[in-house]
N, CA, C and O atoms as a Tinker XYZ file with bonds, in Angstrom:
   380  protein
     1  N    -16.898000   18.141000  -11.540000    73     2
     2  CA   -15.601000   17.982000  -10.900000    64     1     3
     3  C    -15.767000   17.349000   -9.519000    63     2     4     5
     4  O    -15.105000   16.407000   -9.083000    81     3
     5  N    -16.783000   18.027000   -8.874000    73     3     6
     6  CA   -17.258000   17.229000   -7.296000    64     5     7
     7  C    -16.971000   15.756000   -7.269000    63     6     8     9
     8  O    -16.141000   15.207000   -6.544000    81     7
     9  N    -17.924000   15.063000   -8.333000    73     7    10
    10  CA   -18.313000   13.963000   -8.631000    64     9    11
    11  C    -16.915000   13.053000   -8.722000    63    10    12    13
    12  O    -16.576000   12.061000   -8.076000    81    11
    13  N    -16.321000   13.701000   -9.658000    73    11    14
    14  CA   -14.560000   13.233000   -9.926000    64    13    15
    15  C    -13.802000   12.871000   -9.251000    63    14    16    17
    16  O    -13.043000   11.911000   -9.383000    81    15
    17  N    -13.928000   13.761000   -8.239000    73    15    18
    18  CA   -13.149000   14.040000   -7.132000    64    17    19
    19  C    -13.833000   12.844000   -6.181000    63    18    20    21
    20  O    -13.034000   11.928000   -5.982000    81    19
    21  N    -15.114000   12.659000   -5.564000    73    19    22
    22  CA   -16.239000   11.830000   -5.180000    64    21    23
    23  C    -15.560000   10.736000   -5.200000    63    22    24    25
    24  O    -15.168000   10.151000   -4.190000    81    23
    25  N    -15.311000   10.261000   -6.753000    73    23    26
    26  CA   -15.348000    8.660000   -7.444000    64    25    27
    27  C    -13.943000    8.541000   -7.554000    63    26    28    29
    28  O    -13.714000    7.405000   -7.969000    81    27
    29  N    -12.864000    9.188000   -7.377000    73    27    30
    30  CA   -11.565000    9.135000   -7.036000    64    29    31
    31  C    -11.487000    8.548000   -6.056000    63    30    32    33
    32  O    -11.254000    7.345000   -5.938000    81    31
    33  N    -11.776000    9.755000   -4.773000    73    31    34
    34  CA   -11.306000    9.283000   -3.626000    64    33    35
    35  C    -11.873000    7.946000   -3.375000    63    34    36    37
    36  O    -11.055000    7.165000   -2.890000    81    35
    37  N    -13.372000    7.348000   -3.627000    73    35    38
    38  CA   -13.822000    5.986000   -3.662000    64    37    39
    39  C    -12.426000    5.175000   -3.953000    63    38    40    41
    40  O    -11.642000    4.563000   -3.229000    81    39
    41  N    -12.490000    5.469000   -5.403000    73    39    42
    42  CA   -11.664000    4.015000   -5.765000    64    41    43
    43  C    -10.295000    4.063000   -4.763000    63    42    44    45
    44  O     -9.798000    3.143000   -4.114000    81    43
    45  N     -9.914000    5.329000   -4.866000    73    43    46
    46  CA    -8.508000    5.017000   -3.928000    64    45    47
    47  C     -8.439000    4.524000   -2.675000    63    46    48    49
    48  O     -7.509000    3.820000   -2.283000    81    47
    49  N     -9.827000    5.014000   -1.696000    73    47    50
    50  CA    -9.851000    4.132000   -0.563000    64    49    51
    51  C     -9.887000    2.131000   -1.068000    63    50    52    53
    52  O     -9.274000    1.100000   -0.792000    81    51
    53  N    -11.216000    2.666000   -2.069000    73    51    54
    54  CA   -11.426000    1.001000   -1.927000    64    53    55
    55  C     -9.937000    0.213000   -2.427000    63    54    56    57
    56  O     -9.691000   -0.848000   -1.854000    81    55
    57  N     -9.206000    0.576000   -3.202000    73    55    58
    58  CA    -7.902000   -0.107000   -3.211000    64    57    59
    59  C     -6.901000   -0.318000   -2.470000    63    58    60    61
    60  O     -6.309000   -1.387000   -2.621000    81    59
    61  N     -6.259000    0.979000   -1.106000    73    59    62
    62  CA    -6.116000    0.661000   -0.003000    64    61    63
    63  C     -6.603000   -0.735000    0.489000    63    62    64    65
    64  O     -5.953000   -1.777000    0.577000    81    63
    65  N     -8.004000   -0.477000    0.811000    73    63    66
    66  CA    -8.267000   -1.494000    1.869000    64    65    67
    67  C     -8.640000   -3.053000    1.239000    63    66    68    69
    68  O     -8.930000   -4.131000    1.757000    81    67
    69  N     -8.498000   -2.643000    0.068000    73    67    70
    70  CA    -8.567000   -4.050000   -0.751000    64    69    71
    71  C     -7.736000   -4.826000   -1.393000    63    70    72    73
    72  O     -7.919000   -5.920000   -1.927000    81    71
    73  N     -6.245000   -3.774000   -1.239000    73    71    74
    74  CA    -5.471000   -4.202000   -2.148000    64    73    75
    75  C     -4.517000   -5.341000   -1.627000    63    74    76    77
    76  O     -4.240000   -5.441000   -0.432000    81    75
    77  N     -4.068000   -6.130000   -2.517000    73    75    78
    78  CA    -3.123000   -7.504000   -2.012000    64    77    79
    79  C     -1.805000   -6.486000   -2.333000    63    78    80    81
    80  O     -0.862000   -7.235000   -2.075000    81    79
    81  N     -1.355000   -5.487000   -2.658000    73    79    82
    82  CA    -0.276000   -5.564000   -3.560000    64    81    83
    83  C      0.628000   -5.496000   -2.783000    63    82    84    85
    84  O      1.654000   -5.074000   -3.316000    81    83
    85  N      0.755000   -5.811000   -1.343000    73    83    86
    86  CA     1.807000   -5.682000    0.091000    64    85    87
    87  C      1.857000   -4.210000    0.924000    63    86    88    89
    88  O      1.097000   -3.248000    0.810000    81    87
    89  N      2.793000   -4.354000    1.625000    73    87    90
    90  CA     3.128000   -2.942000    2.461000    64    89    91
    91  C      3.813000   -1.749000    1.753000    63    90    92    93
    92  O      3.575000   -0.579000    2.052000    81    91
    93  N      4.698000   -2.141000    0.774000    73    91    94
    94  CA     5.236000   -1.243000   -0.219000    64    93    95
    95  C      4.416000   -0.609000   -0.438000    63    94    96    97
    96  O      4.459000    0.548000   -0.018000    81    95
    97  N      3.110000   -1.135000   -1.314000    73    95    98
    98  CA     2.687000   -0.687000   -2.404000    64    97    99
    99  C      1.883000    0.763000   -1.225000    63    98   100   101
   100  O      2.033000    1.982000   -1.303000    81    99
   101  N      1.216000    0.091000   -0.428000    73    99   102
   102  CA     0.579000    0.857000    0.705000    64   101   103
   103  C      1.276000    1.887000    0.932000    63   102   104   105
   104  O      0.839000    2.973000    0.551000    81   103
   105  N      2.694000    1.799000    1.696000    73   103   106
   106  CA     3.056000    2.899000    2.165000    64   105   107
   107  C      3.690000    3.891000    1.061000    63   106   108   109
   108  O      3.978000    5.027000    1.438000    81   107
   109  N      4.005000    3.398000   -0.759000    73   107   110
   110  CA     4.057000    4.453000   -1.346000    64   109   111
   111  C      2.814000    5.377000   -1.541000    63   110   112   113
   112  O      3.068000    6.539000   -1.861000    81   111
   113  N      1.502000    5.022000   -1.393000    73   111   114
   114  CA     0.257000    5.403000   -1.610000    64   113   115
   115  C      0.154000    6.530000   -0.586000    63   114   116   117
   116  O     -0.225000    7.688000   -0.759000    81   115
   117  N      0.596000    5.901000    0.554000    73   115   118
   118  CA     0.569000    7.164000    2.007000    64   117   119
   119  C      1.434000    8.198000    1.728000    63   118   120   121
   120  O      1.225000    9.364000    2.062000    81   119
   121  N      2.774000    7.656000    0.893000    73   119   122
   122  CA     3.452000    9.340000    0.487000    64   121   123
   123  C      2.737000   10.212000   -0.427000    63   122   124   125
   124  O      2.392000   11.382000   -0.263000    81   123
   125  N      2.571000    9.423000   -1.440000    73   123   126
   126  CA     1.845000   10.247000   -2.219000    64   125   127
   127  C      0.581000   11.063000   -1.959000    63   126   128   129
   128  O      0.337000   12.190000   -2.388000    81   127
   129  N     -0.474000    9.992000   -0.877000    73   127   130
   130  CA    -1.442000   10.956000   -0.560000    64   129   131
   131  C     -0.742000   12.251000    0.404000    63   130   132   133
   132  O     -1.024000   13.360000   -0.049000    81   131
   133  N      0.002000   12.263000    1.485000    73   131   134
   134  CA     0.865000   13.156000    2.403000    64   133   135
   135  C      1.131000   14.120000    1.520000    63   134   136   137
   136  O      0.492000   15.159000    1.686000    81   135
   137  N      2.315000   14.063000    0.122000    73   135   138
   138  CA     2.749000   15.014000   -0.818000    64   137   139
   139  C      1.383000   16.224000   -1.339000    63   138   140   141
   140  O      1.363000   17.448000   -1.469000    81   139
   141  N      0.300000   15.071000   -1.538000    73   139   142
   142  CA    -0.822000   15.992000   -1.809000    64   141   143
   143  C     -1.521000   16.546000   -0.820000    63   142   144   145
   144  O     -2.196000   17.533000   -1.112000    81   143
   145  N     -1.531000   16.037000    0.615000    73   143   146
   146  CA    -2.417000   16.952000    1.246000    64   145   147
   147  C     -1.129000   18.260000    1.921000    63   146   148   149
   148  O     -1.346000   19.203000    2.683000    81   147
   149  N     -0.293000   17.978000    1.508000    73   147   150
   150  CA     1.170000   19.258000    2.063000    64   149   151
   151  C      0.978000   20.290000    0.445000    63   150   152   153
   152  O      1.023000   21.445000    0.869000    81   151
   153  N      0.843000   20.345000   -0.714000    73   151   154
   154  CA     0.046000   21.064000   -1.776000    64   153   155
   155  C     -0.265000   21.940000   -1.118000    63   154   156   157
   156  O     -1.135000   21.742000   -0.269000    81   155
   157  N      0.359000   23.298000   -1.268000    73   155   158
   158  CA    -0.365000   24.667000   -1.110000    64   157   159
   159  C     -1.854000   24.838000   -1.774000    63   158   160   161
   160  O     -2.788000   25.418000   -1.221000    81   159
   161  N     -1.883000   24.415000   -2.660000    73   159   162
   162  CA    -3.123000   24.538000   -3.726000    64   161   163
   163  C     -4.216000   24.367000   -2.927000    63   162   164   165
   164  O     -5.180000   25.095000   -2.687000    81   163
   165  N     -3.750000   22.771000   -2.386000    73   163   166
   166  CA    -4.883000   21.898000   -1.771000    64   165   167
   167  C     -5.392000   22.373000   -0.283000    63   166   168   169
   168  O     -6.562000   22.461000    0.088000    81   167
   169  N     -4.159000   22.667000    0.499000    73   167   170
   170  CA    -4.204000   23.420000    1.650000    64   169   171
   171  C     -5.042000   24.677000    1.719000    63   170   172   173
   172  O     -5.829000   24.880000    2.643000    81   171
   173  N     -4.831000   25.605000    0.607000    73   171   174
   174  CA    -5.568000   26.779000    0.306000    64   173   175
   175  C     -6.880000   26.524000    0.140000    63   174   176   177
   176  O     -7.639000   27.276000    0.751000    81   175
   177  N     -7.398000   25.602000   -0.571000    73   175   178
   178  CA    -8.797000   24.963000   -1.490000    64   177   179
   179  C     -9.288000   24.457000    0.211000    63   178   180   181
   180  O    -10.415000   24.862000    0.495000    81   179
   181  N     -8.679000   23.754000    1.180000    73   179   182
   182  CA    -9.231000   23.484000    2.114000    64   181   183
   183  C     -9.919000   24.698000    3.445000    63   182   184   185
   184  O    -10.989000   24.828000    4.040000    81   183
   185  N     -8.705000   25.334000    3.428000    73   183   186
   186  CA    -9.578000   26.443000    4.510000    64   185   187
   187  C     -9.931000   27.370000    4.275000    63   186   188   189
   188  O    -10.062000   28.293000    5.079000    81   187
   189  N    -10.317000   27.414000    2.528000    73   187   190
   190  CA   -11.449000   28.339000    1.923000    64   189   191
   191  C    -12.513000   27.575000    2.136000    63   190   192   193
   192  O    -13.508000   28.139000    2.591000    81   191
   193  N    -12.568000   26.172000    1.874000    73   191   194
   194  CA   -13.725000   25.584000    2.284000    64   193   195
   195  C    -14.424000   25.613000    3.637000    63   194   196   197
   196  O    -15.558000   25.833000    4.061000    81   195
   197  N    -13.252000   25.296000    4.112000    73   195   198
   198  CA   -13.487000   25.612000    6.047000    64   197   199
   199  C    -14.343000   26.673000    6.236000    63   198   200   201
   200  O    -15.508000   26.717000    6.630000    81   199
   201  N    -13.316000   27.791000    5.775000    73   199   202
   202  CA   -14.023000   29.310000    5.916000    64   201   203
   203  C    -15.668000   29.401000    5.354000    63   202   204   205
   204  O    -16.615000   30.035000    5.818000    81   203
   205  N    -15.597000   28.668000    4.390000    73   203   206
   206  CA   -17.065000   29.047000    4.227000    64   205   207
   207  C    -18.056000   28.191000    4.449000    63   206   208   209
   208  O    -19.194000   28.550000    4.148000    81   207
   209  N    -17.901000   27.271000    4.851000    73   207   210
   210  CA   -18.647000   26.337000    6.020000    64   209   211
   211  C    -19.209000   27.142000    7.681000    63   210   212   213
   212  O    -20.216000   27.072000    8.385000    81   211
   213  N    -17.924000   27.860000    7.727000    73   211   214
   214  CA   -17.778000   28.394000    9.310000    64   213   215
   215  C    -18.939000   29.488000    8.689000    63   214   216   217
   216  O    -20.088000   29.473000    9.129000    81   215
   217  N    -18.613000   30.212000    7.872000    73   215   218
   218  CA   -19.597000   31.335000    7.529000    64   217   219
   219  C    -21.046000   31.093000    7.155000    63   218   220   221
   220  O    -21.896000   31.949000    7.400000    81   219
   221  N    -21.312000   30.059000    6.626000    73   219   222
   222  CA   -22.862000   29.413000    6.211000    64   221   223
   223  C    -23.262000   28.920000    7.562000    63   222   224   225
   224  O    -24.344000   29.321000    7.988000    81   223
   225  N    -22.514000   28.065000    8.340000    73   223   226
   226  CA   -22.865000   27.502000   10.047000    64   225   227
   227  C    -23.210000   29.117000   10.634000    63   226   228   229
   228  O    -24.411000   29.236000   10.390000    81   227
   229  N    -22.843000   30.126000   11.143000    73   227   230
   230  CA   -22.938000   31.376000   11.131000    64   229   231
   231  C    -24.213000   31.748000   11.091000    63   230   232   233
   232  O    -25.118000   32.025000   11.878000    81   231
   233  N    -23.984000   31.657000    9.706000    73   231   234
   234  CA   -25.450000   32.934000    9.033000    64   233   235
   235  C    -26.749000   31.969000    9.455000    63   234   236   237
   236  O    -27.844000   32.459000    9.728000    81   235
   237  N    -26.484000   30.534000    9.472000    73   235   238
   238  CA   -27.580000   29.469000    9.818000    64   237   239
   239  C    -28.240000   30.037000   11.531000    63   238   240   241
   240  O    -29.320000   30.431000   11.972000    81   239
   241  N    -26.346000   29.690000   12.267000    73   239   242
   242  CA   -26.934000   30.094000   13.406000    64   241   243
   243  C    -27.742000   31.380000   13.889000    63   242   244   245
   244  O    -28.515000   31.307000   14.844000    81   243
   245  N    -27.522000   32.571000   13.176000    73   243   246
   246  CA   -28.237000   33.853000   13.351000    64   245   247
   247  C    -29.637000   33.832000   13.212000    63   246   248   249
   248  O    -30.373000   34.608000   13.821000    81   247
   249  N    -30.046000   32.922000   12.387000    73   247   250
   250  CA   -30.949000   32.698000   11.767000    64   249   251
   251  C    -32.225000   31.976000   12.761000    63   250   252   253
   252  O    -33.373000   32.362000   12.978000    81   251
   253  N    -31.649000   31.059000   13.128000    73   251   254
   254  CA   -32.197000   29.890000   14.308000    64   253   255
   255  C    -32.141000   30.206000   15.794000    63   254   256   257
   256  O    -32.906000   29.686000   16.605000    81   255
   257  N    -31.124000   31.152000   16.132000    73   255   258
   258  CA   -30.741000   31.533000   17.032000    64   257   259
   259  C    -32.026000   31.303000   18.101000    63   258   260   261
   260  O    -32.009000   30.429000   18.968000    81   259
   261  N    -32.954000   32.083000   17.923000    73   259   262
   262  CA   -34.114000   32.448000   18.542000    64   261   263
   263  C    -34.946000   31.305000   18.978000    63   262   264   265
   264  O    -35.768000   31.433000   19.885000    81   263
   265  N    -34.749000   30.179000   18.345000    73   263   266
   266  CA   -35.659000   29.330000   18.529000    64   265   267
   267  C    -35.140000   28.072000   19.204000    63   266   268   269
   268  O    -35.748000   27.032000   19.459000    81   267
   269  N    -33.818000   28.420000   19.443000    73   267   270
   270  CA   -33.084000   27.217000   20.631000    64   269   271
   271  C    -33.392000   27.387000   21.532000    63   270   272   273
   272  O    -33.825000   28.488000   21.873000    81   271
   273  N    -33.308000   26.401000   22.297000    73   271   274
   274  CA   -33.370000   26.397000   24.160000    64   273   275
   275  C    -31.820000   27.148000   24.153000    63   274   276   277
   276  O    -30.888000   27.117000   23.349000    81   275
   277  N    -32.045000   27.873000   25.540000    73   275   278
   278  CA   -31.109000   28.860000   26.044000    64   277   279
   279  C    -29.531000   28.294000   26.572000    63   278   280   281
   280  O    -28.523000   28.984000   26.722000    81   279
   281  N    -29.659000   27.057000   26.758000    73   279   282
   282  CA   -28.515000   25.722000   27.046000    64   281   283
   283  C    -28.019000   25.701000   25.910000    63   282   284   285
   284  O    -26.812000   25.930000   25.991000    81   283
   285  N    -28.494000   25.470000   24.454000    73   283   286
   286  CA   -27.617000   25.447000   23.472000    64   285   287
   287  C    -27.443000   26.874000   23.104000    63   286   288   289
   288  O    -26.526000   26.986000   22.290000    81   287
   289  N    -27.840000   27.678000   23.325000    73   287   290
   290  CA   -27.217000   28.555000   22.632000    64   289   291
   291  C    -26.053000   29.201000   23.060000    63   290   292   293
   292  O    -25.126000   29.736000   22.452000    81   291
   293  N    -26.400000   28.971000   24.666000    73   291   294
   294  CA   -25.618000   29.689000   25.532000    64   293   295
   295  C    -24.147000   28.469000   25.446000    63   294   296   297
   296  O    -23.155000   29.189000   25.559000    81   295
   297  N    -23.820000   27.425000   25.341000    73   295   298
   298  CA   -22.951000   26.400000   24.507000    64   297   299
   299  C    -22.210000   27.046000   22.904000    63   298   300   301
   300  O    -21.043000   26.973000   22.522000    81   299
   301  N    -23.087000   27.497000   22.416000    73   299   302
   302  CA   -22.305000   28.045000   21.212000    64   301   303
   303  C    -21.520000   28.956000   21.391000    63   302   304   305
   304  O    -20.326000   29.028000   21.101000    81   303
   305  N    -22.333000   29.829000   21.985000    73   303   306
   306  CA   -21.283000   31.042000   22.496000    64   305   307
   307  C    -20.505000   30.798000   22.723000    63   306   308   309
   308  O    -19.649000   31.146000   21.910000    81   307
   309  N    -19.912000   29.904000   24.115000    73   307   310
   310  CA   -19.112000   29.629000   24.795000    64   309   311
   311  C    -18.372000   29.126000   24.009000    63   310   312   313
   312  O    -17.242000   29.366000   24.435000    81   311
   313  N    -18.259000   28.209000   22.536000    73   311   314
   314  CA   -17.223000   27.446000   22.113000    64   313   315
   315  C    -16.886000   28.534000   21.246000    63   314   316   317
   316  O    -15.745000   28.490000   20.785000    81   315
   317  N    -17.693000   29.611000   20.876000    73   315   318
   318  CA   -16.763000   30.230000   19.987000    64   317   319
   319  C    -15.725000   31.424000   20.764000    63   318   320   321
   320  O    -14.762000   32.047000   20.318000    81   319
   321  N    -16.342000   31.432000   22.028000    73   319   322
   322  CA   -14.946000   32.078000   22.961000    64   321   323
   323  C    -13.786000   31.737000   22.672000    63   322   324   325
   324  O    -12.883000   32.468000   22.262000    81   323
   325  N    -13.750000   30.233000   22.940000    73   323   326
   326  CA   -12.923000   29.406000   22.968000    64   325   327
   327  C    -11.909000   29.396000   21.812000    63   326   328   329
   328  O    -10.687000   29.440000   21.953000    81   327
   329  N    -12.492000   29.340000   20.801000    73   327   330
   330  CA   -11.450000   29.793000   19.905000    64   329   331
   331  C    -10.893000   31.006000   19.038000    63   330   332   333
   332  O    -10.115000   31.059000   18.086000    81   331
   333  N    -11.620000   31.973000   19.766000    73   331   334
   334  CA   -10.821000   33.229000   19.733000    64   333   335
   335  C    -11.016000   33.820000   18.626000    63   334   336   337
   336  O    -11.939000   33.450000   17.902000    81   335
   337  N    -10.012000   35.082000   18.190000    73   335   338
   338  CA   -10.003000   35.932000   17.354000    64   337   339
   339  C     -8.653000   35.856000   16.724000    63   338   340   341
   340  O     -7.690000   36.614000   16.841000    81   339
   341  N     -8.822000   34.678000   15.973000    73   339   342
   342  CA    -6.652000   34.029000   15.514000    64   341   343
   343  C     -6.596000   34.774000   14.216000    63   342   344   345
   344  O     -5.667000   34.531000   13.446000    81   343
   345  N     -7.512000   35.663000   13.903000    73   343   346
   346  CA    -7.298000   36.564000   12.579000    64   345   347
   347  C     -6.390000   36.998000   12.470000    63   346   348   349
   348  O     -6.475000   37.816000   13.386000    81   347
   349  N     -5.066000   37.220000   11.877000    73   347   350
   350  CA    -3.674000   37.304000   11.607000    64   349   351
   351  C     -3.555000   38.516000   10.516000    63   350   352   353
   352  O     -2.448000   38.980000   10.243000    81   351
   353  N     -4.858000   39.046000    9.854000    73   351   354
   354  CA    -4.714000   39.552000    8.437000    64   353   355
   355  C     -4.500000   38.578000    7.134000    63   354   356   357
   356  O     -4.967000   39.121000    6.133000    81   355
   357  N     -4.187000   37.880000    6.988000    73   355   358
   358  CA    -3.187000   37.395000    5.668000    64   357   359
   359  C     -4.099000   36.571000    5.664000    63   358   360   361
   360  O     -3.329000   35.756000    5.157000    81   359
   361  N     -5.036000   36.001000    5.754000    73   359   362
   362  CA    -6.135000   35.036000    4.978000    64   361   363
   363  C     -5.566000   33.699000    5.644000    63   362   364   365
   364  O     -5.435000   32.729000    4.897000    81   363
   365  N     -5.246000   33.581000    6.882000    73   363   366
   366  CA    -4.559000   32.527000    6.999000    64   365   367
   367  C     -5.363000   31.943000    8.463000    63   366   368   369
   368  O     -5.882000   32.742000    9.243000    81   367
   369  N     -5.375000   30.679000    8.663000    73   367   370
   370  CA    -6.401000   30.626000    9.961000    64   369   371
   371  C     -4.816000   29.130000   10.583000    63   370   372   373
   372  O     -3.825000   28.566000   10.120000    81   371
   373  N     -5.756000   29.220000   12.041000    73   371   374
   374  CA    -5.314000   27.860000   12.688000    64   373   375
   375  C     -5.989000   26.795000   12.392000    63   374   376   377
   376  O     -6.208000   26.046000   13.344000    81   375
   377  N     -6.389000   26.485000   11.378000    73   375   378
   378  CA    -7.082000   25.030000   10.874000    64   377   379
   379  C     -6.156000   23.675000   11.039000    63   378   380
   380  O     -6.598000   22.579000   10.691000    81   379
């Protein structure tokens, strides 16, 4: 399915930027992609992905922690101050 998904989005860029078929054809392409990235489905499928990116970056950093210079680590910290504790309950983030 990765792959599908992979060789989709390919062709659809490469037709965008290749296509003669005018501005129409273009800007129906931009609704349609918009309609799909507004998809609850897709929205959901995305900041589960997020989420578990953030959680593998995480468990990486715990991991490595020890073996950075004290400038980056002391940088990580600091950015994850920065964005806080936006946990709401409901599985829902500021993405």
């Amino acid at each position: 399915m990765r792959y599908r998904l992979t060789f989709m989005t390919g062709v659809a860029v490469g037709y965008v930027l290749g296509a003669r078929a005018g501005r129409e054809r273009y800007e129906q392409l931009c609704k349609k992609f918009q309609r799909f990235t507004e998809n609850p489905a897709v929205r959901n499928t995305a900041e589960a992905a997020a989420l578990g990116g953030r959680k593998a970056a995480t468990k990486a950093f715990g991991k490595v922690e020890e073996r950075l210079p004290d400038s980056v680590s002391d940088r990580v910290h600091s950015m994850r101050g920065q964005r806080g504790g936006t946990d709401d309950g409901w599985g829902t983030s500021n993405t």
